[in-house]
C-alpha positions, 0 to 999 in steps of 0.5 A: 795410028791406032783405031781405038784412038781414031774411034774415040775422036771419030764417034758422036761421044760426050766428052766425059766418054771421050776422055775416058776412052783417051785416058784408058792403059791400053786398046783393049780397054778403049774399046770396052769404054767406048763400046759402052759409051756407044750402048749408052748413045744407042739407048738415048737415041731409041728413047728420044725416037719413041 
């Protein structure tokens, strides 16, 4: 199976993210969908942390 998809169920990702990362054409653009869904999920835990 490939990563991306492992990537997308695996990680801590709204659903809404999720989705997108499953609906992409292709691995490529899955990781772009989640690498920023993950800078997202980074940018609310640093401010919650504050």
């Amino acid at each position: 199976m490939e990563r991306s998809y492992y990537l997308a169920r695996a990680l801590p990702l709204p659903d809404a993210d999720r989705h997108r990362a499953l609906a992409a054409p292709g691995p490529a653009d899955r990781v772009h969908v989640l690498t920023d869904a993950l800078d997202d999920v980074i940018a609310s835990l640093r401010f919650r942390l504050q």
